[in-house]
N, C-alpha and C positions, 0 to 999 in steps of 0.2 A: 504494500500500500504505500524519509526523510529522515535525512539521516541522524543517526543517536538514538537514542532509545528517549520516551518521554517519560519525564521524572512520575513518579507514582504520586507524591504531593500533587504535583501541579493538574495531572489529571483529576484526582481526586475531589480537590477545591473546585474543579469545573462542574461535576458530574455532579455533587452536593449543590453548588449554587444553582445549577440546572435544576435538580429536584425539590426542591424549596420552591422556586417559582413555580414550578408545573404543579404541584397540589395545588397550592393558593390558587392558580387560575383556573385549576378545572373545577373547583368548587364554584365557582361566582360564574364558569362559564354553565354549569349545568342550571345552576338557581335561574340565570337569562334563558336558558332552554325551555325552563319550566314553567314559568311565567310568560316570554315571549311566542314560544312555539316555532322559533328558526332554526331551519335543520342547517344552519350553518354554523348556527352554536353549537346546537348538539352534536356536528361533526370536528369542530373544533373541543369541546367538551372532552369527549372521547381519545380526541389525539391529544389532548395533555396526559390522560389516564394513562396513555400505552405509551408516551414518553417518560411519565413518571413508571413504569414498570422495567423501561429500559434503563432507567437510571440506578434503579435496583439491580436490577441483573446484572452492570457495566461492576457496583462496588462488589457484588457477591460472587461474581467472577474474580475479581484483582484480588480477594481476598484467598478464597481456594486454589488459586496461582501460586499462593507464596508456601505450600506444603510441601518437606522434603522430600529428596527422592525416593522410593522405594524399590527393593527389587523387582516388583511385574514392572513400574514403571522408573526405568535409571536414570532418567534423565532428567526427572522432575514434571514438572505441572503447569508450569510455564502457558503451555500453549491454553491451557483454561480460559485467559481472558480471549482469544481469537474465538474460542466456541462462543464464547457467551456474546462476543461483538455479531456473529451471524445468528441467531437466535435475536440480537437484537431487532436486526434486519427485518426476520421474517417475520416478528410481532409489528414491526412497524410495517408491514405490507396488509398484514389481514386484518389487525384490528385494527388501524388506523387510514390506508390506504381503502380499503374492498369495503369497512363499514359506510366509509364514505362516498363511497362511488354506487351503492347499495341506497344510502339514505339521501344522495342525489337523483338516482333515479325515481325512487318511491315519490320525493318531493315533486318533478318534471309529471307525474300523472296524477297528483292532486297538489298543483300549487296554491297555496291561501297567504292571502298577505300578513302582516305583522300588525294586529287590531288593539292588542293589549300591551301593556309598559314599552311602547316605542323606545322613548330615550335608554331604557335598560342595556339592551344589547350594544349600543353602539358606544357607550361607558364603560361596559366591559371590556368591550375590544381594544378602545383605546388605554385602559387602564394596563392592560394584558401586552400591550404592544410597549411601553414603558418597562414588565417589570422583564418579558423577555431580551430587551434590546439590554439591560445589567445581566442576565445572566450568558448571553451574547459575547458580549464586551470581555465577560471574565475568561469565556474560551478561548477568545483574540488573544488576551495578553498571555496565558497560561500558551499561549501555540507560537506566539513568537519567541516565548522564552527558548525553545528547542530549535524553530522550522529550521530558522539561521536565515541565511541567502535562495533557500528554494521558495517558490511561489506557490501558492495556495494551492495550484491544483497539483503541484508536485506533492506538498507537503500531505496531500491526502492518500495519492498514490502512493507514495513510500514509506510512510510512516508505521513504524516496526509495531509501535504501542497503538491500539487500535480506539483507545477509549478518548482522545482530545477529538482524531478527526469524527466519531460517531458523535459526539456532543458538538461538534461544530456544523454537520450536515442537519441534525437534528433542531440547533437553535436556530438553522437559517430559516429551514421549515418551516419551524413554527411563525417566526418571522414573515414571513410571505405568504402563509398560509393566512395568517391575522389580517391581514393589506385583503385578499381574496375575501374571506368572510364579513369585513369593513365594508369594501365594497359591494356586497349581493346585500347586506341587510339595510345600505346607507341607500341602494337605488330602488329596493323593495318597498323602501317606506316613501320614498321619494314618489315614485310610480303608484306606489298599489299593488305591483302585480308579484305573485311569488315567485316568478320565471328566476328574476334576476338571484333569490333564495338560494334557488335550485343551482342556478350556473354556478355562485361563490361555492357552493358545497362540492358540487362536480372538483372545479377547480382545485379544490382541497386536496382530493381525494386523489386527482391524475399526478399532484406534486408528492404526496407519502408514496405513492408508487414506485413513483423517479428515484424515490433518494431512497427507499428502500430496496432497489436494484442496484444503485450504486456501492449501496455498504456492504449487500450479500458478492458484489462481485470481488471487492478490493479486500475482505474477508475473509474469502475462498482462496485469496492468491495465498495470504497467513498459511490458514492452515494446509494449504499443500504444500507449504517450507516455504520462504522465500530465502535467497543468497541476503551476504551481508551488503552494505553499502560499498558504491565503489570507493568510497574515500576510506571505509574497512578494510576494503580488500585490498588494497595498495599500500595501507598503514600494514596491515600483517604482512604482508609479501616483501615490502621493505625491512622490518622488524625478522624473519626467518633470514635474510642472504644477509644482512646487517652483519656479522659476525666470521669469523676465519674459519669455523665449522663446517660451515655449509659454501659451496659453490655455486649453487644456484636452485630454483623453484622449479620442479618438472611440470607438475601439475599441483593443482589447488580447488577446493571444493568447501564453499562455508552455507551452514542455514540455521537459522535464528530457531532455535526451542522454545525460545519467549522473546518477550521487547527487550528482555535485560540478561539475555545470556544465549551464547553465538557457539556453534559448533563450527571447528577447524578439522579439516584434513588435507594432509598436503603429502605429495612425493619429495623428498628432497635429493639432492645431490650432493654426497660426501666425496672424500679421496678415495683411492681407491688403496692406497697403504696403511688406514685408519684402521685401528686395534677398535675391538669390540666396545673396551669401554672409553674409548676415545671417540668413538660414535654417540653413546649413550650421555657423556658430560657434554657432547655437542648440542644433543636434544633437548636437552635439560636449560643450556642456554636458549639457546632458541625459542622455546615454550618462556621462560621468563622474558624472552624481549616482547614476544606477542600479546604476552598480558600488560604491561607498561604502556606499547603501545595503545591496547585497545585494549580498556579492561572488562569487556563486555566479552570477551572471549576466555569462556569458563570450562568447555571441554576441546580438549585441542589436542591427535592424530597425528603424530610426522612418521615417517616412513625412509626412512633410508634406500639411497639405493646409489649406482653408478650410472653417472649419466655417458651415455658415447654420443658424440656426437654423427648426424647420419650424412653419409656422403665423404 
């Protein structure tokens, strides 16, 4: 999915600021449902729910992550929070995507206008578009602190730790999802007619789709492994021939266990008049320059061999 891994604090503080806001408004968005009868509430209502469910799952994942290894599993748990970032995904497609795209259609074959607490909904909305643009803002700074020099949409693509960018796709959402739902209940009452209801709710519903396609895809790349960064791979590849040991990298093969711990394996190229343990105190350096280097590189593979050159 940028490179580094993202600090667990920093995530954390997002996904909490995230889930604070998303109760508070799904409560006040359902009260305007109830009283107003706008299924653009109610579909906004619901996507705060199944974002406040993802923000639970994002800390209940980070948390089952951090359990030692075990022998069935050696390598540790690591990869826990990728399951839980795609599970994020497909709860944000069905309960909040398909309810909506559901409770937009139902709306489009009996549309009725907005007769009772007008001003409600649209107080709501803006109240809501306020407290999410603060818990927005916390993702921003919490994702600058790591992205570095990559651009947004790099920073989502590559990003090892999967819980900033899922809170960042998420806060835009709801973001523009608020602007859609403003709009169908602001021309609903403007108008009369509940078409316009209907479209903001549509609307809602075609955008949790989007981005919950986009998190199951950059999700899936996680958990099928992905390699380290190339400023990792070039820090370790440097860090292994760094030394008199080793004459050069044959081959090399890394992938992330978790956001915060990289598996190494490499071929190396020794001499060819190196005594067995003159091999073994090579490797041993080696393996210490790679974690200085990159300390995110927690289990690490070298492999000795002779390299000939071909031709």
């Amino acid at each position: 999915m940028c490179g580094g891994g993202v600090s667990a604090g920093g995530g954390t503080r997002a996904i909490v600021a995230a889930l604070l806001a998303n109760l508070g408004i799904a409560v006040t968005k359902f009260i305007a449902w109830a009283l107003s009868g706008s299924s653009s509430m109610l579909a906004e209502a619901i996507h705060s729910v199944a974002d406040s469910g993802n923000q639970i799952l994002l800390l209940f994942g980070g948390r089952r992550a951090q359990r030692e290894a075990t022998p069935l599993h050696p390598f540790g748990f690591g990869r826990e929070r990728y399951i839980y970032a795609f599970i994020v995904s497909i709860v944000l497609f069905s309960v909040g995507g398909l309810f909506a795209l559901y409770e937009a259609w139902h709306k489009f074959q009996h549309p009725t206008p907005i007769t009772a607490w007008k001003w409600l909904p649209v107080t709501v909305l803006l109240v809501a578009i306020v407290l999410e643009s603060f818990s927005f803002r916390t993702a921003i700074v919490e994702s600058n602190a790591v992205r570095g020099k990559a651009s947004w949409k790099e920073f989502i693509r590559r990003a090892k730790a999967p819980e900033l960018p899922v809170i960042l796709l998420e806060d835009l959402g709801a973001l523009v999802g608020l602007v859609f739902a403003l709009i169908g209940v602001s021309m609903t009452l403007i108008t009369g007619s509940g078409y316009w209801d209907a479209a903001g709710t549509l609307m809602i519903g075609l955008l949790l789709v989007v981005i919950a396609v986009v998190l199951a895809l950059e999700t899936k790349s996680l958990l099928l492994g992905e390699s380290a960064t190339d400023e990792h791979v070039k820090a370790i590849a440097a860090a292994i021939a760094n030394g008199p040991e080793v004459e050069r990298v044959i081959h090399m093969r890394t992938m992330h266990l978790g956001p915060e711990e990289l598996l190494v394996a490499a071929k190396i190229a020794v001499r060819h008049d190196e005594t067995a343990d003159e091999v073994a105190k090579g490797i041993d350096a080696a393996e210490a320059r790679i974690r200085e280097a990159v300390p995110i590189a927690k289990v690490i593979y070298l492999e000795p061999d002779i390299y000939y050159q071909k031709g």
